[in-house]
N, C-alpha and C positions, 0 to 999 in steps of 0.2 A: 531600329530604335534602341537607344540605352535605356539603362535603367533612371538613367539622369534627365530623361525626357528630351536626349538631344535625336535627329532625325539626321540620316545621312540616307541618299539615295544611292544605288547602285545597281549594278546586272551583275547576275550572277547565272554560270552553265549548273546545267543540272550536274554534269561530271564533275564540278567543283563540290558541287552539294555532297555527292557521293562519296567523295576522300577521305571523309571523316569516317571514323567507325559506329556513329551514335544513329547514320540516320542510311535508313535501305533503301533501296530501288522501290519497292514496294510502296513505302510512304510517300515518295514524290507520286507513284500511282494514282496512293487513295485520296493527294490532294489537286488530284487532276491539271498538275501542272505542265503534260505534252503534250494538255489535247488546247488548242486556238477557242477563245474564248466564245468567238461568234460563233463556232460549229458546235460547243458544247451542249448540246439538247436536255441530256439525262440532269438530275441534279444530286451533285456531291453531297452522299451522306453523311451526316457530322461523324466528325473523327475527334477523340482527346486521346492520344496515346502518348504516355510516356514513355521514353527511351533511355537507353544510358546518356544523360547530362543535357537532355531536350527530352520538347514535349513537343508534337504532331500535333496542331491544331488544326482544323479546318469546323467551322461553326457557318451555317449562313455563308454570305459572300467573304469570313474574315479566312483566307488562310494564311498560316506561320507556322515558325520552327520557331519554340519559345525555350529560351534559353535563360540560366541565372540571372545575367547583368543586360540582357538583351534578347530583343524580340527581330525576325525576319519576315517580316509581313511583306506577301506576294500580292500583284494585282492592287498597288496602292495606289493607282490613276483611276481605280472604280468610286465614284460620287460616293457610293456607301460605308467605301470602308475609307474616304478622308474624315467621312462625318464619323467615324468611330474614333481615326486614331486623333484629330485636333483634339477633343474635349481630355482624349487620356492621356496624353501630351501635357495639357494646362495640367490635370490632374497630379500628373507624377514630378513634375516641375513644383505644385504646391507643398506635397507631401512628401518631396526631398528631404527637407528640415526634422520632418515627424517621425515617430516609430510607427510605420507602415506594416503592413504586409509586405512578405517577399516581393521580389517583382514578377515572379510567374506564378504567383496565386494572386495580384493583381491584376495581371493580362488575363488569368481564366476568368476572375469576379468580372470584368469590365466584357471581358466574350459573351460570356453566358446571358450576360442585365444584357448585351446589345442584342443577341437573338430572342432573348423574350420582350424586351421591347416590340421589336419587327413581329414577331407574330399575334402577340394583344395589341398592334393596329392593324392587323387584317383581320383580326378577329372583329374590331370594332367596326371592317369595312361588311364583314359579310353580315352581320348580324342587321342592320337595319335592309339590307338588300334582302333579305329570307322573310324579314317580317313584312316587308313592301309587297313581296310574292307571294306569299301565303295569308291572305285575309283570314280573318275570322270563319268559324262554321257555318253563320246563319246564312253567305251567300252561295250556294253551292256551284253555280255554275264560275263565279267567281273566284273560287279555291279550286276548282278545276283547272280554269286557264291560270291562275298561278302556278298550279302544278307542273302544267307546261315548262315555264320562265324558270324552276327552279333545276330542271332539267340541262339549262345552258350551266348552270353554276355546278354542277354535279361536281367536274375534270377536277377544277377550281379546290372547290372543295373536298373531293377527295385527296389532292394534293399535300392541302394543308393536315390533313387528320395524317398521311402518313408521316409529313414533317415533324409533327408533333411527337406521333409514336415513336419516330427512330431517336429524335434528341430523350424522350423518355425510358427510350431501353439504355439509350448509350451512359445516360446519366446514372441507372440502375446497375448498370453492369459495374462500371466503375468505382460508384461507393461498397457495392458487393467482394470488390476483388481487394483484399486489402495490401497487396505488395503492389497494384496498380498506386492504389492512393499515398501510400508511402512516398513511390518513383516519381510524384508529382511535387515533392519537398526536394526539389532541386538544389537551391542555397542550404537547408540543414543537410542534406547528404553529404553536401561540397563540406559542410563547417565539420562533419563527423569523420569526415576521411581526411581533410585538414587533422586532425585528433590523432590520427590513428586508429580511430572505430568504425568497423562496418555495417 
């Protein structure tokens, strides 16, 4: 994806990925691009790292190598990540004309709104499913077999608490480290070393 909101498909090797100096073995690692999608069990923890002249993303279902004038988003035959890039596509297509945000502080703003999106509607799924299983106190035997029922939702639910927690460390760590948050001003870096300045 450009920054012009034009979309070009392609394959690309992981060795190809590698040629560059900006982006490690390790990153294709953590965006679990060797392992085949159906055997993937485990789920990829969000990643935002910045690198020399890209940014490691992987958020939810979105992973990319986000770059100044362009975005490489992997796995874009997945229903969720077409439903992320059409709307930011229209989006970056509108706001060609306008004084915007960069374009990889507007692939992180449109990353982030998409994963808190996706988990305040699970959050809206489990919330009346807990309230359904857990009546009220006055019936006792009745809040016992709900207790049961909430037992199947545990997996589920503990799932989401740690998804939560890792995107809220990840996001803590990052505004904490402030040469992270710098390395994430990709176009000013480019415009400062354009200058002369480091």
């Amino acid at each position: 994806l450009e920054a012009n909101g034009e979309v070009t498909k392609q394959t690309v090797t992981i060795a190809e990925l590698l040629k560059g100096k900006a982006i490690h073995a390790r990153d294709l690692v953590a965006l679990s691009l060797n392992e085949p999608r159906q055997t993937t069990v485990r789920r990829t923890p969000p990643l935002i790292s910045p690198r020399r002249g890209c940014i490691i993303l992987a958020l939810g279902q979105l992973k990319a190598i986000v770059r100044k004038d362009r975005l490489m988003l992997f796995d874009h035959d997945l229903r969720s990540v077409q439903g992320w890039l059409e709307p930011f596509v229209a989006q970056l297509k509108q706001s060609a004309a306008a004084d915007g945000p960069a374009f990889e502080l507007a692939v992180l703003e449109a990353s982030l709104q998409e994963v808190c999106d996706a988990l305040q509607r699970r959050l809206y799924l489990y919330r009346p499913l807990v309230d359904m299983l857990l009546p009220g106190g006055e019936d006792l035997a009745g809040a016992e077999a709900g207790l049961h029922r909430v037992v199947l939702l545990r997996d589920s639910l503990s799932d989401f608490e740690f998804e939560v927690s890792d995107l809220l460390s990840l996001l803590q760590q990052l505004l904490d480290t402030e040469q992270d948050m710098l390395d994430l001003l990709l176009t000013e870096r480019d415009a400062a070393e354009g200058r002369g300045e480091r």
